[in-house]
N, C-alpha and C positions, 0 to 999 in steps of 0.2 A: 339459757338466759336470752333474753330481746335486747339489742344492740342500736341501739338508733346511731344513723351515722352522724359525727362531731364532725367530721370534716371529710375533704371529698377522696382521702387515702385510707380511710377509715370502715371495715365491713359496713354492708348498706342494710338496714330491714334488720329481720331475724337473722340470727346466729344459730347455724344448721352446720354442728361439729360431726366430719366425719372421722371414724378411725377404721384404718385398714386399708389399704389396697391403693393409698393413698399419693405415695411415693414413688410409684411407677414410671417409668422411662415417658418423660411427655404427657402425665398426666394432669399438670397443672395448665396444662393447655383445655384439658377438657374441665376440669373446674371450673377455668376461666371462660367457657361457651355459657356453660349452664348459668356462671353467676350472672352473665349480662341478656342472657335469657330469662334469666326469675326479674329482671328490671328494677330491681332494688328494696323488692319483698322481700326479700332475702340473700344473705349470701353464704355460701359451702363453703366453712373452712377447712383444709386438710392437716389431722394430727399427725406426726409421727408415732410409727408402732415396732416393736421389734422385726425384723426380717424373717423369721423363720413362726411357722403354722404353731410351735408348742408354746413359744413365747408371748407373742399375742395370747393364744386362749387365755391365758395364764392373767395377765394385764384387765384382760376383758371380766372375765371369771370376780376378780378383786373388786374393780368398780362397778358389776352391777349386784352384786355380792350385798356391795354396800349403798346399792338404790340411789349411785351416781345421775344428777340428772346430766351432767354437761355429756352425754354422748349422748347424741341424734339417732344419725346412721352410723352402723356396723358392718365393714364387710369382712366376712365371715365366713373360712373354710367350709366345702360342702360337709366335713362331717361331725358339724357343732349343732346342728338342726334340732336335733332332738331333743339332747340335752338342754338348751337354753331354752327350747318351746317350752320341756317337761318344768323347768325352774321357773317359767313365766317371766322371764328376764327382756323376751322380743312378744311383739304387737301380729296378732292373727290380721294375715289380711282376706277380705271378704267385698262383697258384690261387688262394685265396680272398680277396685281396687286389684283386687283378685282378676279379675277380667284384665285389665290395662297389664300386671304383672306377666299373666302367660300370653298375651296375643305375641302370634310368631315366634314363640320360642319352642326351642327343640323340647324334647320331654326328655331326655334324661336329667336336665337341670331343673327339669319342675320339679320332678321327684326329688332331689335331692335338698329343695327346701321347702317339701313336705314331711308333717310328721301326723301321725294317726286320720288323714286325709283330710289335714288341714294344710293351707297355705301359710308360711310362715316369712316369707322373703324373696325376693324379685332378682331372679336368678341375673347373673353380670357376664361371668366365665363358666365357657366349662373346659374340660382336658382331659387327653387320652394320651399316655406313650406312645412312641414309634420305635423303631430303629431305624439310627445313622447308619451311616459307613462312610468309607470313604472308597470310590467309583476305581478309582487307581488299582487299589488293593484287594476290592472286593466284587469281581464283574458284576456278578449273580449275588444278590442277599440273600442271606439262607432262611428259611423259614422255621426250621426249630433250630430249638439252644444243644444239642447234639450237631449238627450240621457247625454251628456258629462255632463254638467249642473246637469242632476238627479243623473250619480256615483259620480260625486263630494260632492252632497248634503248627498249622503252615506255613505260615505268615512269619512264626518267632522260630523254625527253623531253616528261614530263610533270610533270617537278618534281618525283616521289615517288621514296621509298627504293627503292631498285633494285639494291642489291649483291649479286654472288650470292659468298657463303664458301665458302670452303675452305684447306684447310691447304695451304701452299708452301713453309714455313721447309725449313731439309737439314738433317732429323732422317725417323726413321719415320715419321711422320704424311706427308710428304709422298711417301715410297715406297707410301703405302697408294693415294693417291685415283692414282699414276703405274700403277697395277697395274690400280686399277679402270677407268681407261680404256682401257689395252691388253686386257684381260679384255673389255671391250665391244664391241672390233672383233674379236674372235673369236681373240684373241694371246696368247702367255705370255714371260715372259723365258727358262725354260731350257727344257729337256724334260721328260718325267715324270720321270727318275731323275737331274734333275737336274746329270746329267754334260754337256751343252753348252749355250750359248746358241740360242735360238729368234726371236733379232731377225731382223724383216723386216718386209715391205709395211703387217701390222698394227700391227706400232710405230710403223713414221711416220706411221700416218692417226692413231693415240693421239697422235703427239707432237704433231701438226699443229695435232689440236683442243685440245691442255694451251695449247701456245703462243698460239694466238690467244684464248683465256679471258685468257690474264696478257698481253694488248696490249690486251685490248679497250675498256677503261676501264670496266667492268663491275662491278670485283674492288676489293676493298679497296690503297689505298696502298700499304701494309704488306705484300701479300701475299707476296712473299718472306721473309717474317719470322714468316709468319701458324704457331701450333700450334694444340691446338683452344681455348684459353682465349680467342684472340685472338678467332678464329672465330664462340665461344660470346660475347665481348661484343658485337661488332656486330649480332649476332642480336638481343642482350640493349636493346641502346642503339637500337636501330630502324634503323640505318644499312641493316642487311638486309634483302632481298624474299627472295631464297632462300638457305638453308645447308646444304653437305653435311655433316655429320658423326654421329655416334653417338645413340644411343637415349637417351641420359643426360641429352639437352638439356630434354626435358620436365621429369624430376623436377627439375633446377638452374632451370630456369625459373620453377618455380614457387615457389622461395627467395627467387631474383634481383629477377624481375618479374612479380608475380602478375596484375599489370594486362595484360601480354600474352600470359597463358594459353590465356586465351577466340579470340583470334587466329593462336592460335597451329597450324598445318596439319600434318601428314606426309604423305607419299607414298614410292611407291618410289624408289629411287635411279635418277637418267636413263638413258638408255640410249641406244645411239647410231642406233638403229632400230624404235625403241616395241618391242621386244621386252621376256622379263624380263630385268632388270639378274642380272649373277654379279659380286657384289660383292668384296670382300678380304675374308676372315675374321679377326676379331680375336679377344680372350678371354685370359683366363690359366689358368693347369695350376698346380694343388700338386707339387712333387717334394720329393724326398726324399733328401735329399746323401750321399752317399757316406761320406760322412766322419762323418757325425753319428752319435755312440754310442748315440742311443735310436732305432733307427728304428721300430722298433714302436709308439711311442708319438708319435711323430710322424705315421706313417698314421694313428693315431684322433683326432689335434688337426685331421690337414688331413679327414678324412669329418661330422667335428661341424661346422669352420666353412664345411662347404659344402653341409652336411644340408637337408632343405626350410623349415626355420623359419628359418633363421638366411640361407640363399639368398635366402627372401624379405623380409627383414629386411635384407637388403645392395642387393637391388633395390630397396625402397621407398626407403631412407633416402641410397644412393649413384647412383640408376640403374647397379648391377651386372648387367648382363643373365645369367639362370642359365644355366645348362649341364644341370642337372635338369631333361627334361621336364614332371615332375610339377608344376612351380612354375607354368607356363604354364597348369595346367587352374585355381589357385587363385583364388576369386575376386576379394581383395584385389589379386590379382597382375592380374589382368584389369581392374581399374576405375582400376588406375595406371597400367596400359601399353596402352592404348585401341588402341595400336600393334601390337601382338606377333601378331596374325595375319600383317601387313608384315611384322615380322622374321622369323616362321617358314618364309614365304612365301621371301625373299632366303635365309635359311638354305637350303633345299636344293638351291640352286644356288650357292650363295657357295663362291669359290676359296681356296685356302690360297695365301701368297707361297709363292713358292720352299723345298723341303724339303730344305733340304742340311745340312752340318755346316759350309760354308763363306757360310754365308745373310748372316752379318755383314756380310761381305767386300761380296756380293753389292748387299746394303742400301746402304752406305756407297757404290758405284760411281754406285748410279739416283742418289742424291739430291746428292752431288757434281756429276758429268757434268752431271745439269739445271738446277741451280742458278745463276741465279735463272732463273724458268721463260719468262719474257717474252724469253732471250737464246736460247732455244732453235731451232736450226736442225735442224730434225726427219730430214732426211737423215743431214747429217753427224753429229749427237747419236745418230743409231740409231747410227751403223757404228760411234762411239768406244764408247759403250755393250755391241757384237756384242762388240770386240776386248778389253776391261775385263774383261768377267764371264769371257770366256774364260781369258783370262791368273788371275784370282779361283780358277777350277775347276782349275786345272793346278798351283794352288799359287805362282804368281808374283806379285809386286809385293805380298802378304799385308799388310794393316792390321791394326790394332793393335783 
């Protein structure tokens, strides 16, 4: 809908509804750039959306389902691209729109809001796992999950913290770290074009080693329940010697618990052979809904809130990892993220999940089928997992 402003507390111009990504630590700071940069053509409202990647789709899915126009901009888990290109639900972008979308951005985030080698979305974030530690406990980080597994075992027969995190709840986050350990044994779930299942021998050595992590006694309690908050407080509360999760944990660290900064380690993500880790790709894409009557105006709200000032303005204040190369060479951005040659590093080997338009489906099977990860019988979990995703790709047994 067009808003004209009634008075001078009132949005100015068009009404450009964003949803997603919108509630971020400090992000109504960068809303509030862009709004007073669009000079009263328009202003970005920010919706609330659920926290968690399955809930949103979910929200998302309903109202463009039903050719909602009140959503503008979208932003938009890397692994919705497909699906929503394939429904025609988001706006192909092209000549110069498409130019202005990739200058200076990394490629792995291009591809990720590409679908059949179109541009669908103006990449914002992207993300690669690490591992913590903590320095105290851990001199040396170990570079495979064998090594990690033995200081751990060391660590709790010496009375010290010794838990190693990670997400297992059955949600995304645990389809991420189920990816990155078949990724490590040299495995994928489908094919490249994503038309069949690709389980075998390296899934069960992935499933082998997830299973005995959640038996070992190693792993948090909880960890069937664990997402990354849970994750990020064991890190936070010291229960933890190592954590797998995201780049975000530094800057929330140093909110949380500024006293364990100085302790506080990264390394690259394990691997199952000291080789480099090919992590899961994460990140979010701006699209641009179909439906939405300004779309033009909506491409200039999603290129300002993702532009270099305001990118590095979302990374300092949220740990937003960019999708802008250029933010990477900045120096403010370099003395927050001591890290980011590790992520650049994991970047150009890091994998995308599965690229299909039936990915949901797909999602929903891994973190179902292995849930809870300790009951896992890696054989017979590969073969119901083979028969699942296939039945997923052919259209059968379809979730919601």
């Amino acid at each position: 809908m067009s808003t004209l402003a009634a008075c001078s507390s009132g949005p100015e111009g068009t009404v450009i509804n964003l949803y997603g990504g919108a509630s971020g630590v400090g992000f109504d700071k960068v809303i509030a750039d862009c709004n007073q940069q669009a000079g009263g053509r328009y202003t970005i409202v920010g919706n609330l959306t659920p926290s968690d990647a399955d809930s949103q789709r979910d929200q998302f899915v309903r109202r463009l389902a039903a050719k909602d126009d009140g959503m503008d901009l979208l932003g938009m888990d890397v692994t919705w691209t497909a699906e929503f290109a394939e429904a025609k639900w988001i706006r192909e972008l092209t000549g110069e729109q498409k130019t202005q979308a990739t200058a200076d951005t990394l490629q792995p985030p291009i591809d990720t809001a590409t679908w059949e080698d179109k541009l669908y979305g103006i990449p914002r974030t992207t993300n690669v796992q690490l591992l913590w530690y903590r320095k105290s406990l851990v001199p040396t980080p170990p570079k495979t999950f064998d090594e990690m597994i033995s200081m751990a075992q060391q660590l709790k027969a010496e009375g010290k913290p010794y838990e190693i995190g990670l997400t297992a709840a059955q949600y995304e986050g645990y389809v991420v770290n189920v990816n990155n350990l078949i990724t490590a044994y040299g495995g994928t779930l489908v094919n490249e074009d994503s038309t069949a299942p690709t389980i075998d021998d390296k899934t069960v050595q992935a499933l082998t080693m997830l299973q005995r992590l959640a038996t070992s006694g190693l792993t948090s309690s909880s960890l069937s329940n664990a997402q990354e908050p849970e994750v990020f407080a064991d890190l936070q509360a010291g229960r933890s010697a190592f954590s797998l999760n995201w780049p975000y944990v530094l800057s929330a660290m140093r909110e949380a618990n500024p006293d364990l900064v100085d302790d506080l380690g990264y390394a690259p993500y394990p691997s199952v052979d000291g080789s480099a880790p090919r992590v899961t790709l994460g990140g979010m894409n701006y699209a641009i809904s179909t439906y939405s009557k300004h779309p033009d105006e909506a491409f200039e709200a999603a290129m300002c809130l993702r532009n270099e000032k305001n990118a590095l303005s979302a990374a300092l204040d949220a740990g937003d990892v960019p999708a802008l190369a250029t933010v990477f060479e900045l120096p403010e951005f370099k003395e927050a993220y001591p890290m980011a040659d590790v992520m650049l590093t994991e970047l150009e080997t890091a994998v995308p999940r599965p690229v299909s338009p039936v990915y949901q489906n797909i999602s929903t099977i891994v973190s179902t089928t292995l849930s809870p990860p300790g009951d896992i019988d890696p054989q017979a979990s590969a073969d119901e997992l083979r028969d699942a995703i296939q039945d997923a790709i052919d259209g059968k047994g379809i979730v919601p």
